[in-house]
N, C-alpha and C positions, 0 to 999 in steps of 0.2 A: 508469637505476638511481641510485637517492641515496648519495652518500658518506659521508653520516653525520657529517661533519666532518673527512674524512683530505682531504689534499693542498688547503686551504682557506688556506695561506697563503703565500705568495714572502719571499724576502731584496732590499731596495731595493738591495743594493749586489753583487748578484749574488754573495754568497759562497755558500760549500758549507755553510756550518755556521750553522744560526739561533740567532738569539739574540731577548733582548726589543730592544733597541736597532733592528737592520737586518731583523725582522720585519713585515711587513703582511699584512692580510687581501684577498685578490680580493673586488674588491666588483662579482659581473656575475651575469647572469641565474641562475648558480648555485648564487650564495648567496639570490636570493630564493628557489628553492625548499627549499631548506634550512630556512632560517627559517621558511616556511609549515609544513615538515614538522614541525619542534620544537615551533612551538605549535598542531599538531594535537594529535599525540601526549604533550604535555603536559595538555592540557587535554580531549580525549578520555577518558583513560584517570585512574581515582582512584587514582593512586599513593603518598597516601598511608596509605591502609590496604594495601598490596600484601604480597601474601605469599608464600613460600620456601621449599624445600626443597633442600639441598645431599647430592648423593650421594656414596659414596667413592669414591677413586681408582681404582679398579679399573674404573670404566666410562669411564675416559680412553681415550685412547691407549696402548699396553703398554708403547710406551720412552718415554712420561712417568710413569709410576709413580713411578719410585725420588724423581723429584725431585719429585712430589707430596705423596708419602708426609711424605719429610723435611724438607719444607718446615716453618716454625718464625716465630713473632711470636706480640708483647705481648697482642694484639686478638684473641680469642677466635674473631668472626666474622668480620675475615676473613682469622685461618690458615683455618678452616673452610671461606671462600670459594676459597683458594689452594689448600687441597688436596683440595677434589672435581672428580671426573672429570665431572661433569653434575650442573647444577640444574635443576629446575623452578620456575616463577615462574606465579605465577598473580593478576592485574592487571583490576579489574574495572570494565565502562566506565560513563563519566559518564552516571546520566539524562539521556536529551534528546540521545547520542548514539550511541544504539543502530543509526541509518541507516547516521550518516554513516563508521561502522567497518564496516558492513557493507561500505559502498558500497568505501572503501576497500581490505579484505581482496581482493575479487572482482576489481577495475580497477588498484589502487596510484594511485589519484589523490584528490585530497583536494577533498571535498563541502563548502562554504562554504555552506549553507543552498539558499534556492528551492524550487521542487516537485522532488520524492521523485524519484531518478533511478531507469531502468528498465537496471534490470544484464539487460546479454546472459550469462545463464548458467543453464543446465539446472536447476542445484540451487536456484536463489535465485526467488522468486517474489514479486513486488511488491505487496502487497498492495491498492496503489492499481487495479493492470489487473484484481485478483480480485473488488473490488469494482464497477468497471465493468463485467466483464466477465461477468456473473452464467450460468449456465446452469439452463436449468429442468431437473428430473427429472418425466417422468411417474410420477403413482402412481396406480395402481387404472386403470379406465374412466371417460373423462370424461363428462358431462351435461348437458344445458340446465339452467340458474338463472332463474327467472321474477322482478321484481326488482317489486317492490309501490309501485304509484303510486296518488295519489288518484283516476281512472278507475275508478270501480266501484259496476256495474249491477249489483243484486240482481234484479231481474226484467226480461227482456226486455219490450220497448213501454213502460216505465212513464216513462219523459222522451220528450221529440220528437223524441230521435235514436232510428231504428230500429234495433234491431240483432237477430242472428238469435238468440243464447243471451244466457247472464247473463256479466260480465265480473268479474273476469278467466276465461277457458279456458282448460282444459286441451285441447289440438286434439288433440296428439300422443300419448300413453300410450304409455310403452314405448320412445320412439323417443330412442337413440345419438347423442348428439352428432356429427354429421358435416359436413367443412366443403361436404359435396357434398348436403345434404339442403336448402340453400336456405334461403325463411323458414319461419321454427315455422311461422305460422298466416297466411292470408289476411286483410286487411280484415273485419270482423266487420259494419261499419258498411254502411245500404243507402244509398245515395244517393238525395237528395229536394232538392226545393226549398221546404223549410215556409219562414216567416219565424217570427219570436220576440219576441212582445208590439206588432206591427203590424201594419195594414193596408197591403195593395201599391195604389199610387197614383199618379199621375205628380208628381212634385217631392219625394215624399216618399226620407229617407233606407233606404235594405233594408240589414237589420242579420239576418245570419245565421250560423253557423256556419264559413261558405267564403270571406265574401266581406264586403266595409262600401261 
């Protein structure tokens, strides 16, 4: 837990009563977090547009009233402050540190920058794992998409590749995307051995469709 500042100094001469003179401050691992914590929350949070509301005495304590109540000074705001029994404050955080107050509220330790930490907690959801972590919804019935390439016979036999219909086919009509229905369609193409703008010869090169 942070102390805020309480018990943050010793007397060098070991008396009971501090003064400025026989004051010092502990300078050990617990003032470093201290200090981290002040200039989080300083610099976190736009304190100086922060704003207040002071409520009356009555929502104290009931044997702090009277001296609530009768409390009295020069300073308009803060007798005001001295005698309400509860404020509310309401303190709006810095752009640019929307994480790292998050991060803080949920753990109580303070985010120094890096990738986005993943808070262990039910209510708080990372936006980095939502995006990684995408899930599909099915919608409707799914379908075959036929995806249009330069391949395409208007009339069967009319180049030297045989084929049985015109390309592209429709093989299947009607038929449900399933991942157990295998391929759409068979090989359309018949296998041959024509060549293509040669004579077969010995020495010469065979330039075909399958093969160089």
């Amino acid at each position: 837990m942070l102390t805020f500042g309480k018990k943050r100094y010793y007397t060098n001469d070991n008396s009971a009563t501090e003064t400025f003179e026989n004051t010092d401050i502990k300078v050990d691992e617990k003032l470093d977090k201290y200090a981290a914590f002040i200039k989080f929350i300083e610099q976190a949070f736009e304190w100086e547009i922060m704003s207040y509301y002071f409520y009356p005495y009555y929502w104290g304590e009931r044997k702090s009233w009277a001296d609530l109540y009768q409390f009295d000074d020069n300073d308009p705001t803060f007798r005001a402050f001295m005698q309400s029994g509860m404020a509310r404050v309401i303190v709006t955080v810095r752009p640019g540190f929307e994480e790292a107050v998050r991060h803080f509220l949920a753990t109580g330790q303070i985010w120094n920058g890096g990738e986005v930490p993943v808070i262990d907690d039910p209510l708080f959801l990372s936006i980095v794992d939502e995006l990684r972590s995408p899930k599909a919804t099915k919608e409707g019935e799914p379908w075959r998409e036929k995806i249009p390439t330069s391949l395409t016979i208007l009339q069967a036999g009319s180049i030297g590749l045989k084929v049985e219909k015109a390309l592209p086919c429709n093989c299947e009509p009607g038929v449900k995307f399933d991942d157990d229905l295998g391929e759409v369609c068979a090989t359309n193409f018949e296998s041959n051995d024509h060549l293509l703008g040669v004579e077969t010869g010995e020495g010469q090169k065979i330039i075909s469709g399958d093969w160089v």
